[in-house]
C-alpha positions as CSV (number, residue, x, y, z in Angstrom):
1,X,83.0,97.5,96.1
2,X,85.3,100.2,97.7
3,X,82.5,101.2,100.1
4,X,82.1,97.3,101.0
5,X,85.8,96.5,101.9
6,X,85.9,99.6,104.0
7,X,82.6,98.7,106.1
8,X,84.5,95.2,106.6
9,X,87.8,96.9,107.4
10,X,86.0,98.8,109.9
11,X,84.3,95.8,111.2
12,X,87.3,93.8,112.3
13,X,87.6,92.9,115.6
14,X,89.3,90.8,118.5
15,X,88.9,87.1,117.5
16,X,88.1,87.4,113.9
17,X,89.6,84.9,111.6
18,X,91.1,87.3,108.9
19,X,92.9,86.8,105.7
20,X,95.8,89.1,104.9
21,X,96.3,90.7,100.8
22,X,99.8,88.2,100.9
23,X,97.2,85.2,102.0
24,X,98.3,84.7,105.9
25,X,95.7,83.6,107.5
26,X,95.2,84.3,111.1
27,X,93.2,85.4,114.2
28,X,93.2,89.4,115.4
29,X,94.4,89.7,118.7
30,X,94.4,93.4,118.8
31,X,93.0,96.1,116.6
32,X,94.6,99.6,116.8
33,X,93.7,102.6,114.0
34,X,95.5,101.5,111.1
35,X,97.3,98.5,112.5
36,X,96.5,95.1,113.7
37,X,98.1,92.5,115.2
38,X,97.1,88.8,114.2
39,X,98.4,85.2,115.5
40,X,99.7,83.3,112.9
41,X,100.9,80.4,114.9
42,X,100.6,79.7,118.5
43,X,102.8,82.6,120.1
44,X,103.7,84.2,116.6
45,X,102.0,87.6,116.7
46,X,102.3,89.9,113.4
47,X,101.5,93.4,112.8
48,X,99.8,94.5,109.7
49,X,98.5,97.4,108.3
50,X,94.5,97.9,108.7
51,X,93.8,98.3,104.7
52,X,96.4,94.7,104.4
53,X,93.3,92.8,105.7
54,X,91.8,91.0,102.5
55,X,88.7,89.3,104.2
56,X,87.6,88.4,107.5
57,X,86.5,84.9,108.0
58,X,84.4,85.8,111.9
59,X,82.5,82.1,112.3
60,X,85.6,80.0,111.0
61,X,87.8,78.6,114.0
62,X,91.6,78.5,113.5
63,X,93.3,75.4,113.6
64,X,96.1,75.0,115.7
């Protein structure tokens, strides 16, 4: 299960719809090593750590 949230860490990527571990929900906007950014809101950008992302949700559009 480890190996599996690791591949999906690894997979996340500009545009994804992600889920964070404190359940913000979001869209990636940039991806660094161990940090990404995601909007939250329309011009509210956060930063989170890479291992904070609890799922990625790629086909799911964000509502604004």
């Amino acid at each position: 299960r480890m190996k599996e949230h690791k591949a999906m860490l690894d997979s996340v990527k500009r545009g994804d719809e992600v889920v964070t571990s404190g359940g913000l929900i979001g869209r990636v906007t940039e991806v660094k090593d161990d940090e990404i950014s995601v909007e939250i809101a329309k011009d509210v950008k956060i930063r989170v750590r890479r291992d904070a992302i609890a799922s990625i949700n790629s086909n799911s559009p964000v509502k604004e």
